[in-house]
Backbone as a ProteinNet text record, in pm:
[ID]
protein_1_A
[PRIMARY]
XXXXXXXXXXXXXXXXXXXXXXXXXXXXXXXXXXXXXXXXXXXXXXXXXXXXXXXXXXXXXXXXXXXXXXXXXXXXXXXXXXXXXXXXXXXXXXXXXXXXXXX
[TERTIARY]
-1274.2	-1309.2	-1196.8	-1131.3	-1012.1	-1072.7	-1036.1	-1094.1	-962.2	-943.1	-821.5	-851.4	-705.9	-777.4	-598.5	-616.3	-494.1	-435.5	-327.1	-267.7	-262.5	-236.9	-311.4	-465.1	-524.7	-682.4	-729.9	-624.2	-612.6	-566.2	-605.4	-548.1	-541.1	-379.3	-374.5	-402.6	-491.5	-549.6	-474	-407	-342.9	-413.9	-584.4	-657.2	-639.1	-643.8	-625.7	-500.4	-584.5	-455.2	-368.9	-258.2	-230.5	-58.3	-68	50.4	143.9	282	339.8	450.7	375.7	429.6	642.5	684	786.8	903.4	1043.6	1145.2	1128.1	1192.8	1205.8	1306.2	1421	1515.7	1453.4	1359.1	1295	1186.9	1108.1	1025	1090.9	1220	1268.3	1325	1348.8	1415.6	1312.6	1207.9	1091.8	952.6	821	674.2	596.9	459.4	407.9	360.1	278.6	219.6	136.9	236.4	132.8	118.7	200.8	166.7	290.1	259.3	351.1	391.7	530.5	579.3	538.4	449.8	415.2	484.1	632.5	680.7	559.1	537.2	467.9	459.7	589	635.1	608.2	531.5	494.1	335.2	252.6	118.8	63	-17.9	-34.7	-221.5	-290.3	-423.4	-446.7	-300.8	-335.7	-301.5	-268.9	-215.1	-322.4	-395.5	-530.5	-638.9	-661.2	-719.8	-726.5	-577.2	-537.6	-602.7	-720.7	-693.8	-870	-887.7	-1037.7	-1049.6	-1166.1	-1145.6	-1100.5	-1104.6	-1024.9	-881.8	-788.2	-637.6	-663.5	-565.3	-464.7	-338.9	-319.3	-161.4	-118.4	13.1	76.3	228.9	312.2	419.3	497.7	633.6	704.3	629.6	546.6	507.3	360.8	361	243.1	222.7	310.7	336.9	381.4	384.5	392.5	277.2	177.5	93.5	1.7	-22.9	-119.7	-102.5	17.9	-9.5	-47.4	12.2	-53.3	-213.7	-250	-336.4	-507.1	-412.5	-485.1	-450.9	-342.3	-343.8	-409	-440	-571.2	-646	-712.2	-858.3	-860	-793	-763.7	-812.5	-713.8	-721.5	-868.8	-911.4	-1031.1	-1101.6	-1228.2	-1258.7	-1386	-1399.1	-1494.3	-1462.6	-1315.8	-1224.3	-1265.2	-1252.6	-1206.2	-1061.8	-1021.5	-901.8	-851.1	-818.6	-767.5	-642	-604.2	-480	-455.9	-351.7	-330.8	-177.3	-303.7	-234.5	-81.2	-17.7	103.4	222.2	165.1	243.1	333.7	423.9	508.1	609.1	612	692.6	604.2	488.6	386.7	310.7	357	271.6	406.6	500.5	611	623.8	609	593.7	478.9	409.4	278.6	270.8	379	441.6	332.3	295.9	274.8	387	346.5	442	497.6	625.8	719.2	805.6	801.1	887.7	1003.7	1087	1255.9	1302.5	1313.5	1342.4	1510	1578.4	1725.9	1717.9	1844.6	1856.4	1976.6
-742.3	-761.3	-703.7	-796.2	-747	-712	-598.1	-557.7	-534.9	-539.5	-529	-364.6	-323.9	-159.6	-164.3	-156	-135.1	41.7	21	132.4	222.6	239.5	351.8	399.4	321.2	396.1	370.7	458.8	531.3	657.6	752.7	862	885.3	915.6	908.7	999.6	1090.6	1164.3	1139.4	1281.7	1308.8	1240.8	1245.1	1167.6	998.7	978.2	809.5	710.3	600.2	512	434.7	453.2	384.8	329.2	183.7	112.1	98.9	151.7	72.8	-21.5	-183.3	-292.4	-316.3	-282.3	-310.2	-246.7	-312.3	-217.6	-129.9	-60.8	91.1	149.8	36.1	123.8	119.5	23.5	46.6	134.9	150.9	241.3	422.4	428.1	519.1	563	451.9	462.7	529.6	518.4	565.4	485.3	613.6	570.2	652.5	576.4	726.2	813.7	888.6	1004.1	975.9	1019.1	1030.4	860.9	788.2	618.5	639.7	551.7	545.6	433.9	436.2	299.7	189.8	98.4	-25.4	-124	-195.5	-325.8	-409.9	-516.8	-644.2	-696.1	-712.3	-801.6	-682.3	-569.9	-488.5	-459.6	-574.7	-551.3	-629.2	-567.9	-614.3	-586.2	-643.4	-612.5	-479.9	-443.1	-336.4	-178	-219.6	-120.9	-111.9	-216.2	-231.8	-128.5	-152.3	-89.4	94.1	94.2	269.1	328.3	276.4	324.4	299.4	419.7	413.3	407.3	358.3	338.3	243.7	278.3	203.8	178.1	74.9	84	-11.6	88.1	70	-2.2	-76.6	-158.6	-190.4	-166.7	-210.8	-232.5	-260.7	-293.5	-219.6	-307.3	-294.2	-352.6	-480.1	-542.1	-584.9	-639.9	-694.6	-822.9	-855.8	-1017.3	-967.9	-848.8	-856.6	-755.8	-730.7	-601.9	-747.4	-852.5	-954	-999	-1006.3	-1110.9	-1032.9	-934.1	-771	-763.1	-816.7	-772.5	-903.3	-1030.9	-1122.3	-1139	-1093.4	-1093	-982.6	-894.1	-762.6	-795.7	-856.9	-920.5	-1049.2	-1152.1	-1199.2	-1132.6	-1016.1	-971.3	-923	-837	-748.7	-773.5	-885.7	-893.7	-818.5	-702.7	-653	-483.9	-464.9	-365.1	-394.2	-252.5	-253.3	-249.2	-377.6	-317.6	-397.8	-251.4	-255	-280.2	-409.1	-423.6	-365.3	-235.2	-174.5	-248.1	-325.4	-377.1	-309.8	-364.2	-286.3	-224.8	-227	-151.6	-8.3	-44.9	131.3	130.6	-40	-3.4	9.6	6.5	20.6	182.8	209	347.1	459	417.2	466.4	509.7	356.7	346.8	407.8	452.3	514.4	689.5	710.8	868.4	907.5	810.4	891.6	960.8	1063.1	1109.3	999.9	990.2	913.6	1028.6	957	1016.9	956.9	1013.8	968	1069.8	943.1	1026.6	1018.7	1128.8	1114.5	949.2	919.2	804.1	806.2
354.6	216.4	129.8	-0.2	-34.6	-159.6	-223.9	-355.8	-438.8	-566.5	-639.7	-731.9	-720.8	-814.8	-883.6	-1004.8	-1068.2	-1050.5	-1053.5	-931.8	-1051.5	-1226.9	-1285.1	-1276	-1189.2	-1172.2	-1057.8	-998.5	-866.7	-822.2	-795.7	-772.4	-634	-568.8	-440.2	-391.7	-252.9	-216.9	-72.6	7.6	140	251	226.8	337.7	329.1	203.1	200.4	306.5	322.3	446.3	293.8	271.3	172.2	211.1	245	294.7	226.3	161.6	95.7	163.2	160	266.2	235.9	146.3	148.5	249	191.2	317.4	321.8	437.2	439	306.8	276.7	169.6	72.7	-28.5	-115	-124.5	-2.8	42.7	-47.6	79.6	54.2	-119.5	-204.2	-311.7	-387.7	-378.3	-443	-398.6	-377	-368.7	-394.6	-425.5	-443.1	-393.9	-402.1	-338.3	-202.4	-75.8	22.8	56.7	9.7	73.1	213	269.1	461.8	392.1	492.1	472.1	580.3	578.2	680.7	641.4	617.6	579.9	624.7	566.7	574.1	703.7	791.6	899.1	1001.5	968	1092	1115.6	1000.7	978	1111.1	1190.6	1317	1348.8	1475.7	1506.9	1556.9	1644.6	1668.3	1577.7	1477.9	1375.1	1310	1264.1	1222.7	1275.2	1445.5	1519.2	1484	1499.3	1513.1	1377	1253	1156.3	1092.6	1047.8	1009	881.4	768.4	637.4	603.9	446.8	371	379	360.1	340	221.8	176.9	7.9	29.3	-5.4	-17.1	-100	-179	-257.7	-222.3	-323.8	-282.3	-389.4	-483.2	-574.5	-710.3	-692	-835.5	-797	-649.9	-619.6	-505.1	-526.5	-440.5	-280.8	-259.3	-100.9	-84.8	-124.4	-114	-111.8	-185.6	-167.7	-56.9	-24.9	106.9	225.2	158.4	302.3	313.2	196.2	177	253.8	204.4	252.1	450.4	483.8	629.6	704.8	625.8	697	672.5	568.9	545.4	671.9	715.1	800	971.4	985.9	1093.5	1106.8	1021.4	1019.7	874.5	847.9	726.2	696.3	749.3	726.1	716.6	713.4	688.2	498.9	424.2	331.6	317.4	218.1	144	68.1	-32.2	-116.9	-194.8	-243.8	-360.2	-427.8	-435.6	-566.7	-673.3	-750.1	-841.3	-902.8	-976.8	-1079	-961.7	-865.6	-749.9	-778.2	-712.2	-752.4	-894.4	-937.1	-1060.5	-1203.7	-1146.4	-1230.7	-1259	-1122.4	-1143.5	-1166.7	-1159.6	-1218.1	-1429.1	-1434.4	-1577.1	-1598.5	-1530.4	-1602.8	-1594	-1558.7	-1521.8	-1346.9	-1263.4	-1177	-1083.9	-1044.8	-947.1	-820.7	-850.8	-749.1	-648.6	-526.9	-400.7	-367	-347	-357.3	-254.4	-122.3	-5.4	29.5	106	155.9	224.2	169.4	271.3	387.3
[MASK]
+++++++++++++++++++++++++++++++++++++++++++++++++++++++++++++++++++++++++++++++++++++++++++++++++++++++

């Protein structure tokens, strides 16, 4: 079941599964709080499996966090998860805390 949550009304919490599907270098350039990096092309059944709850996915704007989002609903449609809308350049502009790792 895919639910949409605009990524200012969300607050990310250390326990949450929260994907951010893009590269690793954009990953790395900045994300937010406590999201893993899962690129898109590594979203799998058994990655699915390894993971209890809800998952959160977003991306950079939105257009690869949807399609992340419609291929886990796919794999497992009775998984919650969640689209976080606006993605990371959204929750940027909205002053949330961003992570900016060594590359």
């Amino acid at each position: 079941m895919i639910t949409e949550k605009h990524i200012t009304d969300f607050t990310p919490k250390p326990t949450d599964i929260i994907w951010d599907v893009r590269d690793q270098k954009s990953y790395q350039e900045g994300h937010i709080e406590y999201a893993k990096n899962q690129p898109l092309e590594t979203l799998s059944d058994d990655l699915l499996a390894s993971t209890n709850g809800p998952i959160y996915v977003l991306c950079g704007g939105g257009t690869k966090a949807a399609k992340a989002a419609c291929l886990l609903n796919e794999l497992d449609p009775e998984r919650e998860i969640v689209h976080l809308t606006g993605g990371t350049r959204g929750a940027k502009t909205a002053g949330m805390t961003i992570v900016v790792e060594d590359q």
